[in-house]
Each structure stands twice: as structure tokens, then as C-alpha cells.
DSSP file (Angstrom, degrees, kcal/mol; ACC not computed):
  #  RESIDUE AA STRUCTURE BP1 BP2  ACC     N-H-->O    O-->H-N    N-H-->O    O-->H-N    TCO  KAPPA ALPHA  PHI   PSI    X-CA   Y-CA   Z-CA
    1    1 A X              0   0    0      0, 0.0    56,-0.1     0, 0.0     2,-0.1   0.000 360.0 360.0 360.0 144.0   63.8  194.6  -16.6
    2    2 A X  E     -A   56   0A   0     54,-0.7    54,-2.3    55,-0.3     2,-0.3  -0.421 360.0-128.9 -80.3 154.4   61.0  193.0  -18.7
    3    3 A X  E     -AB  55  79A   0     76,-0.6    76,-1.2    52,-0.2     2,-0.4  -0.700  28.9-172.6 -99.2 144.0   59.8  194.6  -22.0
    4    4 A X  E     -AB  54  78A   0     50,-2.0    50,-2.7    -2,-0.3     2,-0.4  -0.975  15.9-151.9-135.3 128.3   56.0  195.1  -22.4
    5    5 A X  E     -AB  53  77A   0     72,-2.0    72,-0.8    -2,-0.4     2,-0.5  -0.920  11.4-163.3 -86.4 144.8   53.8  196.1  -25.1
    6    6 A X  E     -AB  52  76A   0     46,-7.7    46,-1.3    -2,-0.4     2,-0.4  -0.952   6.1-157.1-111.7 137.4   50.4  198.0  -24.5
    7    7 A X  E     -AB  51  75A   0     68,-1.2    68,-0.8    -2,-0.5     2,-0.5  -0.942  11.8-168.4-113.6 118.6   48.0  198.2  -27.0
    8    8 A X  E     -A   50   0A   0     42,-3.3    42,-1.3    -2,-0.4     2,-0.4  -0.832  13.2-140.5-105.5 101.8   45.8  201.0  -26.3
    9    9 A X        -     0   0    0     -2,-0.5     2,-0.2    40,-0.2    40,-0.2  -0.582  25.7-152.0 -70.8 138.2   42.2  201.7  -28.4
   10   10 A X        -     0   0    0     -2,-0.4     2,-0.6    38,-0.4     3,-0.1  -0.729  13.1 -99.7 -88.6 125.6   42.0  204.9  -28.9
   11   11 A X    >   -     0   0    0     -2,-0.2     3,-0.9     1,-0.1    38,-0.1  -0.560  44.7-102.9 -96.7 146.6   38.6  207.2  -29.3
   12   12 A X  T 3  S+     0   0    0     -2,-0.6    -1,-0.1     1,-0.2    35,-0.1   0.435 101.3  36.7 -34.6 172.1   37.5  208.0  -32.6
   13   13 A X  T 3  S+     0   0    0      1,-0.2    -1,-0.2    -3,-0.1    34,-0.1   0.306  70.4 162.4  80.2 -21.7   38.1  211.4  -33.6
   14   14 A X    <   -     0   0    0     -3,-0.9     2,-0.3     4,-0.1    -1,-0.2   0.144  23.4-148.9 -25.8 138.3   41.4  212.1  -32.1
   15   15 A X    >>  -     0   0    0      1,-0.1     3,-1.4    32,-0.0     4,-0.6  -0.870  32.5-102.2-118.0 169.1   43.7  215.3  -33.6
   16   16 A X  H 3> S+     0   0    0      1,-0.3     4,-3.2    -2,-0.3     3,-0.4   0.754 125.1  53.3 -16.9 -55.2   47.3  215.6  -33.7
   17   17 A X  H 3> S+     0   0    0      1,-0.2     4,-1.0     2,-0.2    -1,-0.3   0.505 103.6  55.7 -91.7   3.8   47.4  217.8  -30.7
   18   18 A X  H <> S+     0   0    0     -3,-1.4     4,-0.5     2,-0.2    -1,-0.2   0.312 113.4  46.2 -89.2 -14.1   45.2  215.1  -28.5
   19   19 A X  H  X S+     0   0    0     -4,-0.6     4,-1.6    -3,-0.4     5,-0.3   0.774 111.6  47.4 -76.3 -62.5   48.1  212.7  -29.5
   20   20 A X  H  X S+     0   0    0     -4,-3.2     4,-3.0     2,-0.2     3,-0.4   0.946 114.3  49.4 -49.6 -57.6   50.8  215.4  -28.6
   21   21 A X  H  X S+     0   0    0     -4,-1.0     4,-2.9     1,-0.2    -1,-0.2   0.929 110.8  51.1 -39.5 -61.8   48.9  216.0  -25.1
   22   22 A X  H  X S+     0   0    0     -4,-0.5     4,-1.9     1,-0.3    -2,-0.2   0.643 113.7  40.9 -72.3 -44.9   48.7  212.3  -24.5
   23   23 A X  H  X S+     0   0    0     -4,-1.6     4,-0.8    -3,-0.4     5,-0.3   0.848 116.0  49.5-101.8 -60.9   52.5  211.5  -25.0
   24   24 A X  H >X S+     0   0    0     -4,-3.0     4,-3.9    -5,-0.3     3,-1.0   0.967 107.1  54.5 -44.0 -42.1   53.6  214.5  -23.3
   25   25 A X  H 3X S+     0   0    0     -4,-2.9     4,-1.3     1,-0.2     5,-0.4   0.998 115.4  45.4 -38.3 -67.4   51.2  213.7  -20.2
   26   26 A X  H 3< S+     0   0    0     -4,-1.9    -1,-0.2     1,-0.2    -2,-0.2   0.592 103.7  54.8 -75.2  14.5   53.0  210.4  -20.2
   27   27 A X  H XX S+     0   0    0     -3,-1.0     4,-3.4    -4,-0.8     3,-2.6   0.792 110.7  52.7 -85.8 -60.9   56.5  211.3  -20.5
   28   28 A X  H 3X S+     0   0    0     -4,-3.9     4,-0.6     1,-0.3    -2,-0.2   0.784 111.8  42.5 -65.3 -24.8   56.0  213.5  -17.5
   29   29 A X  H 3< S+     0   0    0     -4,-1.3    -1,-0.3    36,-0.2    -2,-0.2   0.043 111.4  52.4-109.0  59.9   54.6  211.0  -15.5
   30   30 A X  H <4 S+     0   0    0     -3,-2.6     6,-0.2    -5,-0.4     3,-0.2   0.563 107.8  57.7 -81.5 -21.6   57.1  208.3  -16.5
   31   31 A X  H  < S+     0   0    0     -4,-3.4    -2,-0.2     1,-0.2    -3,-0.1   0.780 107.8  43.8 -86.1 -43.2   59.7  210.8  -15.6
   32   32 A X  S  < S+     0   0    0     -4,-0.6    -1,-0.2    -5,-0.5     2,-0.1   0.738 103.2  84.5 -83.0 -12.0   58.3  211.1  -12.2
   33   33 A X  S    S-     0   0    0     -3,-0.2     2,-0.4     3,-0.1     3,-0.1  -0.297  70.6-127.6 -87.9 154.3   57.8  206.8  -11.6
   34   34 A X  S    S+     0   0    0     -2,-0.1    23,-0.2     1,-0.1     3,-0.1  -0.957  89.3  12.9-109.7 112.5   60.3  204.3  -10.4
   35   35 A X  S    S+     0   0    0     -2,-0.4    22,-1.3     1,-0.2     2,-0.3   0.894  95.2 102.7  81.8  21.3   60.5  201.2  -12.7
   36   36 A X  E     +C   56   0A   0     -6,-0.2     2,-0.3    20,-0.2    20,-0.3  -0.975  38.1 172.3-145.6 155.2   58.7  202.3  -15.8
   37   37 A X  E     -C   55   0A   0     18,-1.1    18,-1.9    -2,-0.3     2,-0.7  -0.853  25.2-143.4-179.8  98.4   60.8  203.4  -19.2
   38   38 A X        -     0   0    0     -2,-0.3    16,-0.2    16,-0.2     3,-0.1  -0.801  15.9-176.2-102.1 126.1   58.9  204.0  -22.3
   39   39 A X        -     0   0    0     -2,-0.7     2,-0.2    14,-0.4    -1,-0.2   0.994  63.1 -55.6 -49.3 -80.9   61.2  202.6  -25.5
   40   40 A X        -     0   0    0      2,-0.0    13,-0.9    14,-0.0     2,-0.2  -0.566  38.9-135.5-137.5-156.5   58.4  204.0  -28.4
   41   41 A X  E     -D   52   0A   0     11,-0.2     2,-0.4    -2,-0.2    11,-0.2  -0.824   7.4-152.8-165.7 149.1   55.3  203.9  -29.4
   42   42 A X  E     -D   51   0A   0      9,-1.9     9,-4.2    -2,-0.2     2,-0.4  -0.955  21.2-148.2-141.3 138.1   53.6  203.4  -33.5
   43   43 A X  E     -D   50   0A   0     -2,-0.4     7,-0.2     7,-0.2     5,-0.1  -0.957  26.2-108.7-107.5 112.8   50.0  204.9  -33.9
   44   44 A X        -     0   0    0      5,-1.6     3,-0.4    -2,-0.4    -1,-0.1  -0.009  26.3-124.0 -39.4 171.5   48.0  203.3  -36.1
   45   45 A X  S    S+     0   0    0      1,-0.2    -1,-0.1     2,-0.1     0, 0.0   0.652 118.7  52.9 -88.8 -19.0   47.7  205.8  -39.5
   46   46 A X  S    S-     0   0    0      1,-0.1     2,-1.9     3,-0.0    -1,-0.2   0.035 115.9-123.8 -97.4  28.5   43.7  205.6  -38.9
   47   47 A X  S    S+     0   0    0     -3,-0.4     2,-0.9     1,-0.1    -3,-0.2   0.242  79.0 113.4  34.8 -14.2   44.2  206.8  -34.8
   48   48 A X        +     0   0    0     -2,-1.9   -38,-0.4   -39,-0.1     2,-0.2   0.118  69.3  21.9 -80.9  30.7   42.7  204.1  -33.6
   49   49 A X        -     0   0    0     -2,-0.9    -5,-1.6   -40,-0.2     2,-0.7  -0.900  57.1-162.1-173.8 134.3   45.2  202.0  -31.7
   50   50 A X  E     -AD   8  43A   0    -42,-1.3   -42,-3.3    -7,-0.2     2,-0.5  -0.976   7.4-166.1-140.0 133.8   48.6  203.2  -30.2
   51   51 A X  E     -AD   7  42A   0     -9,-4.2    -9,-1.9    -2,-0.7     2,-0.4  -0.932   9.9-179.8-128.7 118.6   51.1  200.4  -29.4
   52   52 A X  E     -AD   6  41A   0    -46,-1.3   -46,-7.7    -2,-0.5     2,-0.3  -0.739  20.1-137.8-122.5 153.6   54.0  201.4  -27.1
   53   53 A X  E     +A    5   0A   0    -13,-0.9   -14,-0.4    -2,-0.4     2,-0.3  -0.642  32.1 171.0 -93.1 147.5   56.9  199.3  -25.9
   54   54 A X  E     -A    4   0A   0    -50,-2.7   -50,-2.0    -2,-0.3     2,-0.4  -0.942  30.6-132.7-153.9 171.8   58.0  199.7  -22.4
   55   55 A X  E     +AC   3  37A   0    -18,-1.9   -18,-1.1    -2,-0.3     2,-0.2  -0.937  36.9 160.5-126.4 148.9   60.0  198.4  -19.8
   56   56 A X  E     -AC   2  36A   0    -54,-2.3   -54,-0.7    -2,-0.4   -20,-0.2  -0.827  50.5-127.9-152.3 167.2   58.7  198.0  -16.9
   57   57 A X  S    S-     0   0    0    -22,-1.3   -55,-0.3     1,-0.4     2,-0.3   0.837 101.2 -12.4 -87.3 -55.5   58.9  196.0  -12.9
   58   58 A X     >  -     0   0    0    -23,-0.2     4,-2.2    -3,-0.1    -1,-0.4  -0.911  57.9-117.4-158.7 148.1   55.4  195.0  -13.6
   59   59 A X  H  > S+     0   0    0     -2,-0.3     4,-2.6     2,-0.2     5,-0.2   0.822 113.8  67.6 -73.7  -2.5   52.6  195.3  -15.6
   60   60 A X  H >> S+     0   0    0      2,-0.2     4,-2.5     3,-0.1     3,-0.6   0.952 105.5  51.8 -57.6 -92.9   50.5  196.6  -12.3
   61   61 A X  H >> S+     0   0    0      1,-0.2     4,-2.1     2,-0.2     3,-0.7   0.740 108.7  45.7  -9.6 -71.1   53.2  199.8  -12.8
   62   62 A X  H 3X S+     0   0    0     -4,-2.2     4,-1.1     1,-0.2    -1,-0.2   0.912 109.9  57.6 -72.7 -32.2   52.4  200.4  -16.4
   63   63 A X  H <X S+     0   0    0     -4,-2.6     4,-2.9    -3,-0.6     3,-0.3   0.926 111.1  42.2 -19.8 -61.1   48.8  200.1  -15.3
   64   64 A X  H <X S+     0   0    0     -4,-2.5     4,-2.1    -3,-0.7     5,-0.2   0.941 108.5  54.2 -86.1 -26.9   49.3  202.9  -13.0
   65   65 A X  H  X S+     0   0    0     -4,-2.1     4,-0.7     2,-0.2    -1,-0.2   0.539 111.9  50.4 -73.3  -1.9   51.3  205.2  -15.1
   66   66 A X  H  X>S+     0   0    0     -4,-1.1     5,-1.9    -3,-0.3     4,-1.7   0.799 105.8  50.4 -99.4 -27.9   48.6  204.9  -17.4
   67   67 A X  H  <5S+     0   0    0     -4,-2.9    -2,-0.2     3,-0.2    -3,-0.2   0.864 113.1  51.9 -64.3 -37.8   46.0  205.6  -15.1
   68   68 A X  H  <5S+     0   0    0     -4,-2.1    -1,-0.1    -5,-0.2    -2,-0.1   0.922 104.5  52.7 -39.5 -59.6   48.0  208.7  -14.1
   69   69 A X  H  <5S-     0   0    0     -4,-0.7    -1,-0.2    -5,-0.2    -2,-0.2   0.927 108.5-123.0 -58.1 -29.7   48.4  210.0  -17.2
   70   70 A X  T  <5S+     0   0    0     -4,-1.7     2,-0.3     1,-0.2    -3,-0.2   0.926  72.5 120.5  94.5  46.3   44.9  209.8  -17.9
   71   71 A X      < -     0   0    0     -5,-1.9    -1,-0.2   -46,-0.0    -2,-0.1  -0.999  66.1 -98.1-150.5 149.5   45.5  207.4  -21.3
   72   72 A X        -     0   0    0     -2,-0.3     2,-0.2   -64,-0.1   -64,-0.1  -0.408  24.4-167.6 -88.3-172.5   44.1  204.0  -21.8
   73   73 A X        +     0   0    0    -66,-0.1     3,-0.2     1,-0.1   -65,-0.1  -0.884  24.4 155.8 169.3  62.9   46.0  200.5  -21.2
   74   74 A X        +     0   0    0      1,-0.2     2,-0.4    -2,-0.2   -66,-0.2   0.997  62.2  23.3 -59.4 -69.5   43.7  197.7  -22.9
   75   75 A X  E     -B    7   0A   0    -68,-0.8   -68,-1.2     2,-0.0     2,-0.4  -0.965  61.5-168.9-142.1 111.4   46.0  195.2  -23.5
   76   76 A X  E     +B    6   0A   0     -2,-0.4     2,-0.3   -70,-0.2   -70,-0.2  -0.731   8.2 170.2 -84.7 155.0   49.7  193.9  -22.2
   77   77 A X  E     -B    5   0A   0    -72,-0.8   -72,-2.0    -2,-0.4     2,-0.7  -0.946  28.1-136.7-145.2 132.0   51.9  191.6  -23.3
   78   78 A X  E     -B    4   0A   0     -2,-0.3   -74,-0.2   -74,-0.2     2,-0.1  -0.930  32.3-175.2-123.5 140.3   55.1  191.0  -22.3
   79   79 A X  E     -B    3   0A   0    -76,-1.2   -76,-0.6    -2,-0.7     2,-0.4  -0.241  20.2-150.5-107.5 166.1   57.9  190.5  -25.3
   80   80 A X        -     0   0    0     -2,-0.1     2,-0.3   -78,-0.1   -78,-0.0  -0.952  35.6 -91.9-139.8 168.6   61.0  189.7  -25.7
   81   81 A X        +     0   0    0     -2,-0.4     2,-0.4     2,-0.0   -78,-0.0  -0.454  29.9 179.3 -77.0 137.9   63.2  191.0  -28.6
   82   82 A X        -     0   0    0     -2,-0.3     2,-0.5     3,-0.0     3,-0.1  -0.994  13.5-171.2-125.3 128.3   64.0  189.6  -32.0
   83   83 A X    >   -     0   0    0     -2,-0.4     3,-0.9     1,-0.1    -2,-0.0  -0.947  29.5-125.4-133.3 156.8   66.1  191.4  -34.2
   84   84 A X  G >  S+     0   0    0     -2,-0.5     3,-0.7     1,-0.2     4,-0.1   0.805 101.5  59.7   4.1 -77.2   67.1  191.0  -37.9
   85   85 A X  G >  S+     0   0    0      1,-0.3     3,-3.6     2,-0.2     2,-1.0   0.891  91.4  63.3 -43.1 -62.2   70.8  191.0  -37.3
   86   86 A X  G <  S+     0   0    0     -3,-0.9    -1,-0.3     1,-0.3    -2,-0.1   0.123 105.9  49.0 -74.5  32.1   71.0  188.2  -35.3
   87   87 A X  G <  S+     0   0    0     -2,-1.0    -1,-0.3    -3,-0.7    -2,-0.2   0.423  76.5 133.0-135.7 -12.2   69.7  186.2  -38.1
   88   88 A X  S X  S-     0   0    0     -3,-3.6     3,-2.7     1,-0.2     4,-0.3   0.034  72.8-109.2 -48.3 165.9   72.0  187.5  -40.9
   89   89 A X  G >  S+     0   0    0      1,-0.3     3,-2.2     2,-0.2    -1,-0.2   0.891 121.3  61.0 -56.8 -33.7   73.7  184.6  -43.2
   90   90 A X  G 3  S+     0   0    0      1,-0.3    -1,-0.3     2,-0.1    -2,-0.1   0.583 100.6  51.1 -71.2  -6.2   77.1  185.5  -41.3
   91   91 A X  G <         0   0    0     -3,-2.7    -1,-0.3     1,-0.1    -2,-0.2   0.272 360.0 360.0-123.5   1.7   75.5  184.5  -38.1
   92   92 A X    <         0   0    0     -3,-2.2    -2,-0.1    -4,-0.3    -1,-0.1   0.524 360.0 360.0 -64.8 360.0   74.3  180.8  -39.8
């Protein structure tokens, strides 16, 4: 399935428990969706940006699970993975 990041601006003023709402909301409905799988997500330290990883069929999908949740969806990109490891000296 392809991997997607969203980067979502966020409005000012946000608390801890308006984060916690928002990431439960969207657990519950990913849980309920066909085709959508969220990896993580990193919150800027300032709130103003949360960028989650997904998997997804399409970005149309993560579109709608975000409109569901009620949380916003600015920006996709779909990624592919790099990691470390596959770069150690043992793998030259």
C-alpha cells in the first residue's frame, strides 16, 4: 500500500487535551475505514504543525478520514522509506 505524509497547520492556541481529542477522533475513525493505517505522527514543539505518516489506497481516503475526524489535511505527499541501516559500512 503506499505511504503518505500529511502535514496538517494546526490553529494557534491548541492544549494537550485538543491534541489528545484529535488523535483519539482519528484512531476511531481509522479503525472504522477500509484502506487507511496511521504509522505516527511528530507535532511540532510550538503546536503548530502535525505531520503524520500513513498508509493509505489513496490520498482521496486520507482526505476523507480527515474530513471525518474533523482534523485538517493541508498537505500530501506520498514517500517512500529510507532507513539508516540500509546504509551501514557492512552494507557498502
Amino acid at each position: 500500500m503506499p505511504r503518505y505524509v500529511i502535514e496538517r497547520q494546526l490553529p494557534p492556541g491548541l492544549t494537550e487535551a485538543d491534541i489528545d481529542d484529535a488523535a483519539r477522533r482519528t484512531v476511531a475513525v481509522n479503525s472504522a475505514m477500509e484502506g487507511v493505517r496511521w504509522i505516527h505522527s511528530n507535532l511540532a514543539v510550538d503546536r503548530s504543525k502535525w505531520f503524520c505518516e500513513y498508509e493509505a489506497t489513496s490520498p482521496a481516503a486520507l482526505r476523507e478520514a480527515a474530513r471525518l475526524a474533523e482534523i485538517p489535511c493541508d498537505t500530501i505527499t506520498e514517500v517512500r522509506e529510507i532507513r539508516p541501516d540500509t546504509y551501514t559500512r557492512h552494507t557498502w
